[in-house]
FIKOLZA-1660 file (N, C-alpha, C; in steps of 0.1 Angstrom, whole numbers, plus 5000, padded with zeros to 4 digits):
% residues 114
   i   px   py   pz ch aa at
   1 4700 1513 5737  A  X  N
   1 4696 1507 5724  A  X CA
   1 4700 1516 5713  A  X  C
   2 4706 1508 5705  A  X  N
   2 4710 1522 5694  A  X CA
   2 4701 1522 5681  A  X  C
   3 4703 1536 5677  A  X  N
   3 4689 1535 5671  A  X CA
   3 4693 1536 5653  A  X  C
   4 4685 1533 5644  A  X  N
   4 4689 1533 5632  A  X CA
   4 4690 1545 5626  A  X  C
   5 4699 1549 5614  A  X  N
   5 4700 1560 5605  A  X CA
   5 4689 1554 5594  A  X  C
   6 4680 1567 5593  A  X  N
   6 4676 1567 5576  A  X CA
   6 4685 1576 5566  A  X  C
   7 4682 1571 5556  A  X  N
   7 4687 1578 5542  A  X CA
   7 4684 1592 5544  A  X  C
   8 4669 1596 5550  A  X  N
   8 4671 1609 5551  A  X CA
   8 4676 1615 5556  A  X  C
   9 4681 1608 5571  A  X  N
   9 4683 1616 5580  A  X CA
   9 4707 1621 5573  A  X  C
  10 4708 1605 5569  A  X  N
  10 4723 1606 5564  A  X CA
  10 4726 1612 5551  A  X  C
  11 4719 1608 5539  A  X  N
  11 4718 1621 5526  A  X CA
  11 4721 1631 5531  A  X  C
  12 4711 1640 5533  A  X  N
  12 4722 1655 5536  A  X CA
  12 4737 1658 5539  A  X  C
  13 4742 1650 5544  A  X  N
  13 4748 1650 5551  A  X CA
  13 4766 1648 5542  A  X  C
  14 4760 1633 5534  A  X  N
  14 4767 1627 5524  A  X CA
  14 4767 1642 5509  A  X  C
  15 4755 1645 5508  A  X  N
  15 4754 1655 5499  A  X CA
  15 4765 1666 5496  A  X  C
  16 4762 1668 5512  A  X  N
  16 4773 1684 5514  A  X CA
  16 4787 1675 5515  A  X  C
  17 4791 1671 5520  A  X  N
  17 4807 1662 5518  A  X CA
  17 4808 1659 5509  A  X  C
  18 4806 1651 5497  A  X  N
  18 4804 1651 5489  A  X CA
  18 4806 1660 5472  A  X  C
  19 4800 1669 5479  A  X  N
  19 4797 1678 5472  A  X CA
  19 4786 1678 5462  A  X  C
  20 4778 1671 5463  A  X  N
  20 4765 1666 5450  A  X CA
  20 4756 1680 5453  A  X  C
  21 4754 1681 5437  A  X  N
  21 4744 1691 5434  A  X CA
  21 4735 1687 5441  A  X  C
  22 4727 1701 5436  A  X  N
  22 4708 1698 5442  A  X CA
  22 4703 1693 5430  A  X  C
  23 4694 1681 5436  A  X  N
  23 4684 1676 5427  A  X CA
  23 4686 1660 5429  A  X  C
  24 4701 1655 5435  A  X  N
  24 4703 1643 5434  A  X CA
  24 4696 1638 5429  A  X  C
  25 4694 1623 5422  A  X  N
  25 4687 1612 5420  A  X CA
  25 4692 1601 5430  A  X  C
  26 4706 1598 5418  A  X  N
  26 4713 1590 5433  A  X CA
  26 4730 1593 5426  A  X  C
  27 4734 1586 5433  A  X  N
  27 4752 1583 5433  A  X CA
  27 4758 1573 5434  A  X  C
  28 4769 1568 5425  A  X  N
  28 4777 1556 5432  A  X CA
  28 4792 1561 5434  A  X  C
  29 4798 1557 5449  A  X  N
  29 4809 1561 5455  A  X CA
  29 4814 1547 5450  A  X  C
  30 4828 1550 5445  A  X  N
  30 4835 1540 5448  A  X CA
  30 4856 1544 5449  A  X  C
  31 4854 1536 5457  A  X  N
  31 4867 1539 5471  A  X CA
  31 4876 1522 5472  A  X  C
  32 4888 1526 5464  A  X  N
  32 4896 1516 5467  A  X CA
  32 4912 1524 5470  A  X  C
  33 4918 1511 5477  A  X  N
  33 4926 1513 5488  A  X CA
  33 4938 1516 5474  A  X  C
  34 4949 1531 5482  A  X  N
  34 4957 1533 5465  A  X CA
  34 4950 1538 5454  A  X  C
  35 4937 1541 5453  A  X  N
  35 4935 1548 5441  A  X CA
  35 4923 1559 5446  A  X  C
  36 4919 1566 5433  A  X  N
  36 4912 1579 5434  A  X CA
  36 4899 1576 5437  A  X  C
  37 4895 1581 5447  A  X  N
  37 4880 1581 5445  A  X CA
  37 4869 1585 5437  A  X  C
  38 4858 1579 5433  A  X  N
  38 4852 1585 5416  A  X CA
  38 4839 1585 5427  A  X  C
  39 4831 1596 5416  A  X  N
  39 4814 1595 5423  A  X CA
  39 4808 1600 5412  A  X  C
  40 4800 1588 5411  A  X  N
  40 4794 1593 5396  A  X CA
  40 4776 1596 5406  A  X  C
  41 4773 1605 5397  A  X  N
  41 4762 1610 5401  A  X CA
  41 4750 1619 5389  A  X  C
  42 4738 1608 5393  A  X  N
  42 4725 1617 5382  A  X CA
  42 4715 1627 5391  A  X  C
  43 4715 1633 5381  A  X  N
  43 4707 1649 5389  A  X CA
  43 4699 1657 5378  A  X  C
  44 4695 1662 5382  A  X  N
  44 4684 1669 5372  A  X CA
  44 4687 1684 5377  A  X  C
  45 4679 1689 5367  A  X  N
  45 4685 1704 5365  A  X CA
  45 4670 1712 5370  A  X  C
  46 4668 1725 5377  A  X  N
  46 4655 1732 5372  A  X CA
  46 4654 1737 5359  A  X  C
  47 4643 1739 5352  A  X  N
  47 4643 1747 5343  A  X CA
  47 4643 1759 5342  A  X  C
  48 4646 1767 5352  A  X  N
  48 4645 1783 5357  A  X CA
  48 4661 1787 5346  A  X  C
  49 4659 1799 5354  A  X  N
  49 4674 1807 5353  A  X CA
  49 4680 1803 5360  A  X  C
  50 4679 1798 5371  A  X  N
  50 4692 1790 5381  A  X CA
  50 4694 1776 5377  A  X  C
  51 4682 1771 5371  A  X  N
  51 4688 1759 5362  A  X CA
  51 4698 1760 5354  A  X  C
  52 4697 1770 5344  A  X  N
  52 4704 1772 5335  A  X CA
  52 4718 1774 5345  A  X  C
  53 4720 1784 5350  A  X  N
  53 4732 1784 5363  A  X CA
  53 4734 1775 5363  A  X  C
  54 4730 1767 5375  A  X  N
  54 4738 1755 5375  A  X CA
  54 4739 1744 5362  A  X  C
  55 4737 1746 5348  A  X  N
  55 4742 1736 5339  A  X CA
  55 4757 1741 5337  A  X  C
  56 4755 1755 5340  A  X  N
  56 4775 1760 5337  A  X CA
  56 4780 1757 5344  A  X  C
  57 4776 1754 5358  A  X  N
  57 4786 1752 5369  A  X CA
  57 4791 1738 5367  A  X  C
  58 4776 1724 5360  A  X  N
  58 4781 1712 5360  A  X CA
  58 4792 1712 5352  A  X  C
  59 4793 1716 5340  A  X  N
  59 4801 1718 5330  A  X CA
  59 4810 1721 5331  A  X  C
  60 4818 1734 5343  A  X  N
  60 4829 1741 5344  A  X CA
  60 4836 1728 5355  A  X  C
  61 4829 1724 5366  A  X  N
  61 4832 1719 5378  A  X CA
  61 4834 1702 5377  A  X  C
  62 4825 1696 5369  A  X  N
  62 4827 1682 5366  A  X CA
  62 4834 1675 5358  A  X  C
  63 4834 1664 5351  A  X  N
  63 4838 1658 5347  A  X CA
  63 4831 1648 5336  A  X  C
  64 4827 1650 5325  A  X  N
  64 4816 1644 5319  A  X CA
  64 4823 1630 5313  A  X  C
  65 4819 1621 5314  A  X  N
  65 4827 1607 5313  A  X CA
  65 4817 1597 5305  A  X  C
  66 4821 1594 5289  A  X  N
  66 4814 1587 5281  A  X CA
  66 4812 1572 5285  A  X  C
  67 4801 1570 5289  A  X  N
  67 4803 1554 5294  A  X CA
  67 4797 1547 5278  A  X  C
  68 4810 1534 5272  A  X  N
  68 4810 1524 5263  A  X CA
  68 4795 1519 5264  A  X  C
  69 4793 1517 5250  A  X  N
  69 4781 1503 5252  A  X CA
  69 4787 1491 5257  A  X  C
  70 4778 1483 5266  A  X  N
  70 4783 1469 5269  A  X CA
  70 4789 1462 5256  A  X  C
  71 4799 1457 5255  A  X  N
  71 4803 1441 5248  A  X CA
  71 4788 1433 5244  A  X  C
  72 4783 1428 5231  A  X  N
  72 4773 1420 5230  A  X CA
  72 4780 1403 5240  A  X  C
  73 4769 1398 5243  A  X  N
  73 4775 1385 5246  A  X CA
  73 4780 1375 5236  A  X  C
  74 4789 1365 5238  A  X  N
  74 4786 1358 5226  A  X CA
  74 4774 1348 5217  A  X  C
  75 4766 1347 5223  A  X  N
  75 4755 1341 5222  A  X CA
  75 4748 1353 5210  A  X  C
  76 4749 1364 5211  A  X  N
  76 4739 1371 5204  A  X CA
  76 4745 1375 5192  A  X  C
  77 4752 1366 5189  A  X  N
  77 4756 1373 5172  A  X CA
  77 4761 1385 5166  A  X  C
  78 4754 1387 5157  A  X  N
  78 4756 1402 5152  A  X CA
  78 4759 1418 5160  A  X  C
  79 4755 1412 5175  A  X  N
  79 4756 1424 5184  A  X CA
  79 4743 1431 5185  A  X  C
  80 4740 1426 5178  A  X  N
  80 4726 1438 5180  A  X CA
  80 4716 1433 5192  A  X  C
  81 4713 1441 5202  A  X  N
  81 4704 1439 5208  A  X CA
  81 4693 1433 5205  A  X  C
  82 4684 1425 5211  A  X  N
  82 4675 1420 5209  A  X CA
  82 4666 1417 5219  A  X  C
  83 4650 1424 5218  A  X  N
  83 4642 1428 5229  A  X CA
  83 4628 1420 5222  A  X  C
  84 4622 1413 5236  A  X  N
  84 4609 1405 5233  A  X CA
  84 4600 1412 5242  A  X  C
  85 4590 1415 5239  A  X  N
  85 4579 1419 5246  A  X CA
  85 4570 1408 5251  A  X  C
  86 4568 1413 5264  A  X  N
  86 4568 1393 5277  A  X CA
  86 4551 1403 5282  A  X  C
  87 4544 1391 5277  A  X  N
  87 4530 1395 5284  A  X CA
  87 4534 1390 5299  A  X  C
  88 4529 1403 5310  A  X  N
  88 4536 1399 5321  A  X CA
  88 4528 1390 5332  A  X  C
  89 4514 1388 5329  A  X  N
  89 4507 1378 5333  A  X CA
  89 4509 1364 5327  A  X  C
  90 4509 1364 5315  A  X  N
  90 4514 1352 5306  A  X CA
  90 4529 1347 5318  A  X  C
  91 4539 1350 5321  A  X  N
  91 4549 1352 5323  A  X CA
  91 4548 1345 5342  A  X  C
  92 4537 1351 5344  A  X  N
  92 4535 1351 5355  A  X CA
  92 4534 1337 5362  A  X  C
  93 4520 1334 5349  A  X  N
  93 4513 1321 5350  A  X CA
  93 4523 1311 5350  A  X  C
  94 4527 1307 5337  A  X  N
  94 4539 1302 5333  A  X CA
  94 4552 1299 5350  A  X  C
  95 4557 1311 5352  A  X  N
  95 4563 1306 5365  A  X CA
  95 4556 1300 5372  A  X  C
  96 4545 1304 5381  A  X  N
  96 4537 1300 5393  A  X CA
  96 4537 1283 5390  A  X  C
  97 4531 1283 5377  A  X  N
  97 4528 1269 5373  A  X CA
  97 4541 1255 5373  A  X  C
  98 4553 1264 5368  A  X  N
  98 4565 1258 5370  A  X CA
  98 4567 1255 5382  A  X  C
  99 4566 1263 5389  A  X  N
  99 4574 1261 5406  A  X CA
  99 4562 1250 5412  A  X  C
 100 4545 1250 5408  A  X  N
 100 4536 1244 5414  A  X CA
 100 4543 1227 5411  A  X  C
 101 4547 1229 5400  A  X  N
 101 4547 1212 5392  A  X CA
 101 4559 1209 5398  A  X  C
 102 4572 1218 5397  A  X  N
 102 4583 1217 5409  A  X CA
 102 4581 1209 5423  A  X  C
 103 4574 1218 5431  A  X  N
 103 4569 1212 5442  A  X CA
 103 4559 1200 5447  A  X  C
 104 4553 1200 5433  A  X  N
 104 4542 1185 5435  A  X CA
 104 4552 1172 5432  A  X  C
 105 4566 1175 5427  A  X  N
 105 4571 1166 5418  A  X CA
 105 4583 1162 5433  A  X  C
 106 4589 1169 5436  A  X  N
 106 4597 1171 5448  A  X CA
 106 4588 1163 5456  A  X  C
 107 4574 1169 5463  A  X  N
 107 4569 1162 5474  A  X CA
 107 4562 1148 5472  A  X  C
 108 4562 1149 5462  A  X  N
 108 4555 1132 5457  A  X CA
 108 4564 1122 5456  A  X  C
 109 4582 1125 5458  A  X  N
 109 4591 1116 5457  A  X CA
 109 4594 1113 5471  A  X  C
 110 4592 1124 5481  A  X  N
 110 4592 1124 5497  A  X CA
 110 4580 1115 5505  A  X  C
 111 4568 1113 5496  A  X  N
 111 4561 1109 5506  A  X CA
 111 4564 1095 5499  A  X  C
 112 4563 1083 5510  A  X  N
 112 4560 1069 5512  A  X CA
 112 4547 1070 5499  A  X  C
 113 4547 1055 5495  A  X  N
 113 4535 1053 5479  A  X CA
 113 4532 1037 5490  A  X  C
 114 4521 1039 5488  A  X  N
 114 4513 1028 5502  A  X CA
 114 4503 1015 5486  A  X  C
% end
């Protein structure tokens, strides 16, 4: 029977190959066939003196890479973001209730009307 890998047991492992600092958060590998491989990776720092150490190491050793704001969609005009604060029970209801009236509507056309 073969048995499963966890994350913990493979992280380390990916870590040191890798080469990812301490502190990981997480990483994304990406690997295509013909070109370079990239690994972008979030990490956090100690606040010690070796913290500070390793901020010079990220600095000397990395590669700091400005990621663009997304493109607005076209739908949203002016570009400017636009955020609604969703009561998440309101929200909630609202679904449940949709999908209930969904399904009474669906099964009411299934059954025979006597």
């Amino acid at each position: 029977m073969r048995t499963l890998v966890t994350p913990a047991e493979i992280y380390p492992a990916l870590q040191a190959l890798l080469g990812l600092p301490d502190h990981c958060v997480s990483f994304e590998l990406s690997a295509r066939a013909g070109k370079i491989v990239t690994v972008a990776c979030e990490h956090y720092i100690s606040l010690g003196p070796s913290g500070i150490k390793q901020l010079e190491r990220v600095f000397s050793e990395y590669e700091l890479v400005h990621k663009p704001a997304p493109a607005p969609a076209a739908d949203e005009g002016d570009g400017a973001a636009e955020f609604r604060v969703v009561d998440f029970d309101a929200w909630m209801r609202d679904r449940t209730e949709g999908a209930h009236r969904e399904f009474m509507d669906r099964t009411a056309r299934a059954l025979p009307c006597r």
